[in-house]
C-alpha positions as MATLAB code, in Angstrom:
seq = 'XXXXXXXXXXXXXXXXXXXXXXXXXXXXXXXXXXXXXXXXXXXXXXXXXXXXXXXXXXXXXXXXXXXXXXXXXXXXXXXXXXXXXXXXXXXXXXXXXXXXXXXXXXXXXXXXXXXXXXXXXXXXXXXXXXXXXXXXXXXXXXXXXXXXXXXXXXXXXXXXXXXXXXXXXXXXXXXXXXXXXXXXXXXXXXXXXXXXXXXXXXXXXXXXXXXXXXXXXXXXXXXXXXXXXXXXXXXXXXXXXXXXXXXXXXXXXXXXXXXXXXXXXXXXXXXXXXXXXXXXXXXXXXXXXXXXXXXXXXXXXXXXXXXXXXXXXXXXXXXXXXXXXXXXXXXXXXXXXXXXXXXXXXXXXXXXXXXXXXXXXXXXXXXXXXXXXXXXXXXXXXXXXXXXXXXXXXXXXXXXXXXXXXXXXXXXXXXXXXXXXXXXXXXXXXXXXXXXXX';
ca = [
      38.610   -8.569    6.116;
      35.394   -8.194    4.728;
      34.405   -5.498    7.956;
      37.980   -3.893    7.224;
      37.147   -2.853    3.560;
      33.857   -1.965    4.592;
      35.311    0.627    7.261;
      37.536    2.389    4.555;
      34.683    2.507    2.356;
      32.692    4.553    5.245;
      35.268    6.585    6.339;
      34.912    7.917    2.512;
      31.531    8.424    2.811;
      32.069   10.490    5.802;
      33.657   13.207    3.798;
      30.505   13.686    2.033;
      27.632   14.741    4.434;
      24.187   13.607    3.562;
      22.512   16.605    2.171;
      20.723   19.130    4.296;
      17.209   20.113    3.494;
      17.166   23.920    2.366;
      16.616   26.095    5.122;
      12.996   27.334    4.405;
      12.102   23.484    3.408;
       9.540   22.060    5.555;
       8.550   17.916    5.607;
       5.198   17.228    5.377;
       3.500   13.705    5.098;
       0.193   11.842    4.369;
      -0.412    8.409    5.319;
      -2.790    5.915    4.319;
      -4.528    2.820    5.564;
      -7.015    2.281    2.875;
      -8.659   -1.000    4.209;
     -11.256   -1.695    7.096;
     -11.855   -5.153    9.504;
      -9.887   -7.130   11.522;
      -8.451   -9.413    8.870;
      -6.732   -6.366    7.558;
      -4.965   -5.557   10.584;
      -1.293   -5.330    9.212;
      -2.415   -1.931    6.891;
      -2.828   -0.147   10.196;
      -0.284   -1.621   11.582;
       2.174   -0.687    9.163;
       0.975    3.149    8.951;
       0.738    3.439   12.438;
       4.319    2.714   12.511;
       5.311    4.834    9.776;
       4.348    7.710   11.642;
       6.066    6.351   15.046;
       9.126    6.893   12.621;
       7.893   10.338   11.309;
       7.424   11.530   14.639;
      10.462   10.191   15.969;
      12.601   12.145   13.479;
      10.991   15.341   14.194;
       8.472   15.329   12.281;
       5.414   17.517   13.754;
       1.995   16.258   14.074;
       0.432   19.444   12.201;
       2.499   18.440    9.424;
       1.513   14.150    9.260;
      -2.344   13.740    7.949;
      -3.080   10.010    8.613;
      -6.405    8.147    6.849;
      -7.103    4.754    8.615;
     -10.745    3.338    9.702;
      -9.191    3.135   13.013;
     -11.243   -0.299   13.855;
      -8.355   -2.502   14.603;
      -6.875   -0.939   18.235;
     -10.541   -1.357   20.103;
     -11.875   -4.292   18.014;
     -13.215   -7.021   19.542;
     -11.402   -9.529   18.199;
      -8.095   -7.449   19.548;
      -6.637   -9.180   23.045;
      -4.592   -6.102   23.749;
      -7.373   -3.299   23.277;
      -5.483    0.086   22.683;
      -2.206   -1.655   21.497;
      -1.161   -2.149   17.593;
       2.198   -4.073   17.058;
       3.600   -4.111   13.593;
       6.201   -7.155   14.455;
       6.062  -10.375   16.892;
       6.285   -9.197   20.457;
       6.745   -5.454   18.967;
       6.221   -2.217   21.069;
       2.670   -0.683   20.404;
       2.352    1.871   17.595;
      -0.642    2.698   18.135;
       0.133    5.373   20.816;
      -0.286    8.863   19.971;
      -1.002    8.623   16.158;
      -3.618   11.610   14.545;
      -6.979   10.789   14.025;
      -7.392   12.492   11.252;
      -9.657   10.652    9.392;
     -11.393    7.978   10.346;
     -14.336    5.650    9.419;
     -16.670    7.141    6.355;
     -13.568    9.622    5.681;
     -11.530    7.296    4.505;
     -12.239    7.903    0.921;
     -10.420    8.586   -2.528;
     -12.360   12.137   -2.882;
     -11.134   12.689    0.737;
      -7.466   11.974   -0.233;
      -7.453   13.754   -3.332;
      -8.980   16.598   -1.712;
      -6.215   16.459    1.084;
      -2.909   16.108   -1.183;
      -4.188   18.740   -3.325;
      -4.799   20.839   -0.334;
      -8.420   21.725   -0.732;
      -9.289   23.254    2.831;
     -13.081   24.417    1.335;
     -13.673   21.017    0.289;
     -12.521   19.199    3.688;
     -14.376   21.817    6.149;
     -16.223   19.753    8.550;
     -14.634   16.050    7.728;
     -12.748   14.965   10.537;
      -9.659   17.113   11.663;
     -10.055   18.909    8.654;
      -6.333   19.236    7.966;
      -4.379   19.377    4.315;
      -1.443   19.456    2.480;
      -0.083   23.413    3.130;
       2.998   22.647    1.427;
       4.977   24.937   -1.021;
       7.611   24.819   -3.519;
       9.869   24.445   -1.260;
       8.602   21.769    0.409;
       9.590   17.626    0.898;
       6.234   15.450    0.715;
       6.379   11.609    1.528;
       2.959    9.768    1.084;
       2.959    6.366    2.095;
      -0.105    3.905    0.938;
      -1.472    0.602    2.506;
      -3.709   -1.349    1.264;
      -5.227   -4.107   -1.370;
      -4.837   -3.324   -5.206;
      -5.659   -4.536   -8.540;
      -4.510   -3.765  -12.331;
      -4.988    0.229  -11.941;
      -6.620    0.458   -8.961;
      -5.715    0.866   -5.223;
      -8.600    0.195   -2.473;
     -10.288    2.638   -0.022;
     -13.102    1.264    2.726;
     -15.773    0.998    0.127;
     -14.461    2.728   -2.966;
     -11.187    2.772   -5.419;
      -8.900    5.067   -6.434;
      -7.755    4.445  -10.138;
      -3.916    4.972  -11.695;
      -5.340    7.955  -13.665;
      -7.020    9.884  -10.866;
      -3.513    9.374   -8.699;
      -1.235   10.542  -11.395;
      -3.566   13.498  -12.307;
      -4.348   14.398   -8.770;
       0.115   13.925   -8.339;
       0.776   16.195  -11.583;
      -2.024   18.900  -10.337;
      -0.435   18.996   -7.441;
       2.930   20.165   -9.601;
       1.128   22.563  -11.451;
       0.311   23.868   -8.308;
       3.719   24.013   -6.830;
       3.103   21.988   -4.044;
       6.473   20.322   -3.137;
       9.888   20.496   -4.232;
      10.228   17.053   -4.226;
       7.658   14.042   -3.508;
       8.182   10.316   -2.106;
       5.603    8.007   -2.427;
       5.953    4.586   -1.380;
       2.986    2.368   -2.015;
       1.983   -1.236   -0.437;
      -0.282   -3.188   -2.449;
      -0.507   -5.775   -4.883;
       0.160   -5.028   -8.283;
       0.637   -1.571   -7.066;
       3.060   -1.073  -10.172;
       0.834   -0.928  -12.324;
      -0.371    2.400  -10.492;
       2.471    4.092  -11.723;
       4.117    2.113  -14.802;
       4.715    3.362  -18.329;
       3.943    7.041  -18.980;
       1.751    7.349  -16.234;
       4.269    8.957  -13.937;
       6.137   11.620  -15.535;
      10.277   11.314  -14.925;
      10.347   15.010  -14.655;
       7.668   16.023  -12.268;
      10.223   15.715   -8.928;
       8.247   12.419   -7.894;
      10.109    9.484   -6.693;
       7.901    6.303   -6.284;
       8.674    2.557   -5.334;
       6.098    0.118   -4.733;
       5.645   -3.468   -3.314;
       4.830   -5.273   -6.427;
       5.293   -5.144  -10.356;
       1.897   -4.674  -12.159;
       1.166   -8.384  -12.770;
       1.749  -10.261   -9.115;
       0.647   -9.685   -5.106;
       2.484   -8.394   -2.754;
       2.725  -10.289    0.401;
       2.058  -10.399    4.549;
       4.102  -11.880    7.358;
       4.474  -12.042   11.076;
       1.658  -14.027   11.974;
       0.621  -13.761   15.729;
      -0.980  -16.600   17.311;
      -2.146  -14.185   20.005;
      -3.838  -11.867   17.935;
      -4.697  -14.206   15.389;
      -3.538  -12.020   12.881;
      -0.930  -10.828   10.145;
       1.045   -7.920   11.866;
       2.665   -6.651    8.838;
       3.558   -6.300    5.141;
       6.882   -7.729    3.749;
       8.050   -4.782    1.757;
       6.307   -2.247    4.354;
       8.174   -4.142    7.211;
      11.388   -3.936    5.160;
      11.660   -0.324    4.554;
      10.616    0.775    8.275;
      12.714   -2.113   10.113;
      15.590   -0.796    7.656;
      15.364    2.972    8.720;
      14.331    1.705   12.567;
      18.136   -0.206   12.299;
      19.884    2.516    9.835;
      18.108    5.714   10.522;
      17.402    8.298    7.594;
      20.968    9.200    6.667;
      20.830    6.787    3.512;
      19.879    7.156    0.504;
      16.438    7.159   -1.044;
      18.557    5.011   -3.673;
      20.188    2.883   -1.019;
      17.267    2.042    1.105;
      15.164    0.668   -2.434;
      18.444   -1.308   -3.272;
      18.064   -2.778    0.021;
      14.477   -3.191    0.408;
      14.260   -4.840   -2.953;
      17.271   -7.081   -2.027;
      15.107   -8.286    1.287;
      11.621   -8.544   -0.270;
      12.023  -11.367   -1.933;
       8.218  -12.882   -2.429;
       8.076   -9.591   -4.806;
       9.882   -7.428   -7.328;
       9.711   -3.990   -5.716;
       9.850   -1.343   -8.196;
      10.848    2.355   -8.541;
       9.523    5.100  -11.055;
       9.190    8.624  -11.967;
      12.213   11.307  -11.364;
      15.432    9.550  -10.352;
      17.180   12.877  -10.499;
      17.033   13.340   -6.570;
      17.503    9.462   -5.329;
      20.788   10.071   -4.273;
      19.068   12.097   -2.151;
      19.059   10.867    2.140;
      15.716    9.877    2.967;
      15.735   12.164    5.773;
      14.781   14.848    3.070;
      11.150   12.962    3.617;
      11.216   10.888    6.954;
      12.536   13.873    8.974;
      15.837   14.301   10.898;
      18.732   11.242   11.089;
      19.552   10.916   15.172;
      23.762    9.913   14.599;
      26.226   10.529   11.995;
      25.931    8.964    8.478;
      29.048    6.492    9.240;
      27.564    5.595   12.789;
      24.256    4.619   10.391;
      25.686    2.511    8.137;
      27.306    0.798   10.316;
      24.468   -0.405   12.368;
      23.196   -2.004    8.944;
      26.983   -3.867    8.943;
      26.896   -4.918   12.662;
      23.216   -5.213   13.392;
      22.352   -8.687   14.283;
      18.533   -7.426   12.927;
      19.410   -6.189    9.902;
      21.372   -9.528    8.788;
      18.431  -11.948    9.944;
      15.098  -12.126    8.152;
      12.302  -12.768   11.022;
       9.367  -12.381    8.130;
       9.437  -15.868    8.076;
       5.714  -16.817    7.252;
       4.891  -14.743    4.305;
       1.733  -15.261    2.806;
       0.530  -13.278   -0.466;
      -2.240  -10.762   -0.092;
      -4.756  -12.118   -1.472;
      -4.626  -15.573    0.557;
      -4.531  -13.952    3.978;
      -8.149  -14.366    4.951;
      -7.630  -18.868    4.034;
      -3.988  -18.713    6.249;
      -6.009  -17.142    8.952;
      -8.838  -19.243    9.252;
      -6.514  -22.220    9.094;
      -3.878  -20.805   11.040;
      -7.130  -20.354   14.037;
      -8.685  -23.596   13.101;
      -5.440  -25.592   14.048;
      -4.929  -23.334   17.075;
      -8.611  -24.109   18.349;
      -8.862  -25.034   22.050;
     -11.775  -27.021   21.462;
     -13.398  -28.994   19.296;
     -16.450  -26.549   18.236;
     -14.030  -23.576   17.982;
     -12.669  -25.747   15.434;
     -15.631  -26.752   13.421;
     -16.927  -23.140   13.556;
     -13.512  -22.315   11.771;
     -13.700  -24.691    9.316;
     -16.980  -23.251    8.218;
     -16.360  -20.458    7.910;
     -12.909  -21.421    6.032;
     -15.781  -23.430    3.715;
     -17.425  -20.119    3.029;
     -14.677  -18.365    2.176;
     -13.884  -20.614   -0.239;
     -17.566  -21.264   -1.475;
     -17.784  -16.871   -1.636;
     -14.265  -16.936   -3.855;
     -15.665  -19.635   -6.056;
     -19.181  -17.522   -6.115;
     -17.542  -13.997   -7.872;
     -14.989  -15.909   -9.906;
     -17.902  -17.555  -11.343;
     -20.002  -14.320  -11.650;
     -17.213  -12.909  -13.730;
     -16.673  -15.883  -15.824;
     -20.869  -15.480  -17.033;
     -19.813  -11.571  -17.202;
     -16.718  -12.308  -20.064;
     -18.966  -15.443  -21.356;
     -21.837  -12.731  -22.037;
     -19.821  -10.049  -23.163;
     -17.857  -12.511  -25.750;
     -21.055  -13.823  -26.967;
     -20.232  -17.097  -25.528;
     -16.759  -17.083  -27.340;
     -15.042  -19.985  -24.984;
     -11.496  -19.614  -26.532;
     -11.554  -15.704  -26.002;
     -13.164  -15.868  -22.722;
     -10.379  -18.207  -21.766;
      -7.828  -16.048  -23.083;
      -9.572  -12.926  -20.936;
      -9.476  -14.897  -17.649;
      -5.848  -16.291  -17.788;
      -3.975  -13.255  -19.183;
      -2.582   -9.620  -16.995;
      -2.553   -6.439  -18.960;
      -1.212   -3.287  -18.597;
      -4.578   -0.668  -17.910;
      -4.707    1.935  -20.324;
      -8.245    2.101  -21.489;
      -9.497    4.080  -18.384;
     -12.496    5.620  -19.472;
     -13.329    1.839  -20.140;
     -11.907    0.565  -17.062;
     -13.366    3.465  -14.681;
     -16.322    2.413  -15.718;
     -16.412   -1.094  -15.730;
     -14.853   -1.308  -12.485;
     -18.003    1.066  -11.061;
     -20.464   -0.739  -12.684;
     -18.844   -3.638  -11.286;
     -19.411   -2.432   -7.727;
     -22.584   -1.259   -8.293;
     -24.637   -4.592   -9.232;
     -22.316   -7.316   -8.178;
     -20.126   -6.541   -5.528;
     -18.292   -3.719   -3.764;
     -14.696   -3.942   -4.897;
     -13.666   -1.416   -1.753;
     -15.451   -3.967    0.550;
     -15.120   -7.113   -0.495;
     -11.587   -8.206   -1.293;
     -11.778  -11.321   -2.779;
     -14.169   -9.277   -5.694;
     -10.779   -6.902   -6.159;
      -9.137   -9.881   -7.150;
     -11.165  -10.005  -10.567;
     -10.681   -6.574  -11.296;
      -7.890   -7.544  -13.629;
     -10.522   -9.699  -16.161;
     -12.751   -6.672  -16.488;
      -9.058   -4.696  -17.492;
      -8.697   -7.710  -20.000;
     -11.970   -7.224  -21.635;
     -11.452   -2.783  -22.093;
      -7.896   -3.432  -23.324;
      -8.783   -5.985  -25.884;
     -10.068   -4.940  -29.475;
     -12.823   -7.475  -29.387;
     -15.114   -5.317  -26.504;
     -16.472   -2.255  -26.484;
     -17.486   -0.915  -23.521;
     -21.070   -0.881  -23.870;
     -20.337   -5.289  -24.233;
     -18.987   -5.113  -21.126;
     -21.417   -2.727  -18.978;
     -24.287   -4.582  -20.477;
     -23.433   -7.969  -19.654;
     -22.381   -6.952  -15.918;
     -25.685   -5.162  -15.422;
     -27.305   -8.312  -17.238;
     -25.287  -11.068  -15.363;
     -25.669   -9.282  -11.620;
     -29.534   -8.555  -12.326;
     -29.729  -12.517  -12.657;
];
C-alpha cells in the first residue's frame, strides 16, 4: 500500500522536471579538509569523497579546488598506503583527487584568497588555481573540520564567523555566483552562520552539522585502520546522493539528512529562495530520471539501514581511539603503550582546561561565582573584535588552537568572557599573556 501511494506520488513529480541549470551556468566547487594527522583521518576522507561525487557528475577538475594536508593516504600509520575509504570496506577515494593545496597551504588567508578569486595573491602556492566564477555561476563549498563558538579550524590557524561571512558577502559584491551552497562539518559549526551573520538575500544556501552550542559527531570505526572513516552528517549527505543521485532537492536532501543525523541538529540558513532547487545545480549532472532517483531512496536496502553505528562526538575521538587500539592490542606491551598514552591524553585535556580556568580566575579577579558561570555557560559570538583577539592571543602564549584540538575545545570560555559585560578585553588579553607566561 504504502509503495502504491508512493508510486502515484512520483509519477506526479515526473511531470515536473528538476530544473536545468541556465545554459551559460557553469558549476564550480571548493573543498576543504581543514585538519592535519592521522587521528583526523575521516576530514579527508569525507572531502576526498565529495569530489569522487563531483567528478562523477561531470564536474571538471579545472573547476574543483581541493585544500587538504594530504598526510593521511601515505602515513605511516595507514595499512593500505595510497587508499582512503570513507565507509567500512568502502572503495578508495583517494584516487585521482587535485592536489591543490597541500601541507603549509592549507590556510584561512589561502581560502579566502581562493573563493574570492585572488589569482595575484595565490601565484606560486601550490596549483595556484581560484574561483573564476561569474554571475552566472553555481558554487558549492563544502568544509571539514573541528570548530568552536565562531571559529572553524585550519592546520595551525582559524578562520572566524566574521571573516567567512565577509569574505561570502565580498564575494556577492563581486558577482561571483548566481547562487552558492555551502555545507559545513564541524562542531558547533552553526554558530558560523547563525543570526544576522548570513544575509537571507545574498543567494547563499548553508546547512551545517551542528547547532551553535553542541559537537558534531564521527562513525565507522575501522579496526584495520584504527581509525574513524567518516563524519555522521558528512556520511549522510554523500551516501544519500551516492543512493539518490542529484535530482532532489537542495530542500529534500537537508530534510533527509537532518532526519538521519540524529547525534545532531543539522541546521540550514541564509537564502531559502532557491532550495527547491535540485542539488545537481551544485553537485553536477543527475545520471537517471528524477522518478528512477527517488525511487532508489524507496527501494534501496542502503538508504533504509543506518550502518553509522558507532558514533562518537568530535571532540572524544582521540579517547575512543586509543581505547578502541588498546583493547585490540596483540600483545601485552602494545597494550600498556596505549594506555599511556590514553593517560596523557587525558592528563594534556585536564592540563588546558586548567590553564583556562587560572585565565577566567585572573581575568574575574578571582570572582569564583562568575568564573563558574563563564566555564559552564555557551554563547552566541558577537563581540569579534574581542573574540579575534582573544582567540589569537590564545594561540600565541598557550596553545595553538589550529594544532592542538583539545585547546579548540575551550575556545567557547574565552567567547564567554568578550560577550559578558563584566570583561573588557584588555582583562582578558592580560590575564592570558599573564597566566601562559607562568
Amino acid at each position: 500500500m504504502f509503495l502504491t501511494v508512493m508510486l502515484v506520488s512520483l509519477a506526479t513529480l515526473a511531470a515536473a522536471s528538476p530544473v536545468q541549470p541556465d545554459a551559460e551556468s557553469k558549476h564550480w566547487a571548493v573543498l576543504v579538509a581543514g585538519s592535519a594527522g592521522y587521528f583526523n583521518y575521516r576530514h579527508q576522507a569525507d572531502v576526498c569523497h565529495a569530489y569522487q561525487i563531483l567528478h562523477k557528475h561531470g564536474i571538471p577538475d579545472e573547476r574543483i579546488i581541493v585544500f587538504m594536508m594530504d598526510d593521511i593516504a601515505m602515513s605511516s600509520e595507514n595499512p593500505t598506503k595510497g587508499i582512503i575509504i570513507n565507509k567500512l570496506n568502502g572503495t578508495d577515494v583517494y584516487k585521482g583527487v587535485p592536489k591543490d593545496y597541500t601541507g603549509d597551504d592549507v590556510t584561512p588567508e589561502n581560502f579566502v584568497n581562493v573563493i574570492t578569486g585572488n589569482k595575484e595573491a595565490m601565484a606560486g602556492i601550490g596549483s595556484g588555481k581560484v574561483l573564476e566564477s561569474g554571475p552566472n555561476d553555481h558554487v558549492f563549498i563544502n568544509f571539514v573540520d573541528h570548530g568552536a563558538p565562531g571559529f572553524v579550524g585550519f592546520p595551525s590557524k582559524t578562520l572566524s564567523a566574521r571573516q567567512l561571512n565577509n569574505t561570502l558577502e565580498k564575494m556577492h559584491g563581486m558577482k561571483m555566483f548566481k547562487q552558492l551552497v555551502f555545507y559545513m562539518e564541524a562542531c558547533e559549526s552553526g554558530s558560523m552562520f547563525q543570526g544576522d551573520l548570513l544575509s537571507k538575500n545574498m543567494g547563499i544556501f548553508a546547512t551545517t552539522a551542528a547547532n551553535a552550542g553542541e559537537s558534531s559527531f564521527a562513525c565507522y570505526y575501522d579496526k584495520v585502520r584504527r581509525t574513524f572513516l567518516g563524519d555522521v552528517y558528512s556520511i549522510k549527505w554523500m551516501e544519500d546522493t551516492d543512493i539518490v543521485g542529484t535530482t532532489e532537492s537542495l530542500h529534500q536532501q537537508f530534510q533527509t539528512v537532518k532526519e538521519q543525523t540524529k547525534t545532531s541538529h543539522v541546521q540550514e540558513f541564509g537564502d531559502m529562495k532557491f532550495n527547491n532547487e535540485a542539488i545537481e545545480e551544485f553537485l553536477g549532472g543527475a545520471s537517471g530520471g528524477h522518478v528512477e532517483q527517488q525511487l532508489k531512496r524507496i527501494t534501496s536496502p542502503d538508504a533504509m539501514k543506518d550502518y553509522c553505528t558507532d558514533k562518537v562526538s568530535s571532540p572524544n575521538v582521540p579517547l575512543a581511539i586509543l581505547y578502541n587500539r588498546m583493547n585490540d592490542a596483540k600483545t601485552v606491551e602494545e597494550q600498556k603503550e596505549t594506555r599511556v598514552m590514553l593517560a596523557e591524553e587525558l592528563m594534556k585535556r585536564n592540563e588546558i582546561a586548567g590553564v583556562m580556568k587560572k585565565i577566567v580566575d585572573g581575568a574575574s579577579n578571582a570572582n569564583g561565582a562568575l568564573t563558574e558561570e563563564i566555564l559552564t555557560r555557551k554563547t552566541q559570538p558577537s563581540n569579534f573584535d574581542c573574540i579575534e583577539a582573544a582567540v589569537d592571543a590564545f594561540s600565541a602564549h598557550c596553545y595553538n588552537v589550529g594544532q592542538v584540538d583539545s585547546a579548540f575545545r575551550q575556545v567557547y570560555a574565552l567567547v564567554n568572557m568578550c560577550e559578558h559585560s563584566s570583561f573588557e578585553t584588555n582583562q582578558i588579553l592580560s590575564s592570558i599573556a599573564a597566566t601562559c607566561r607562568n
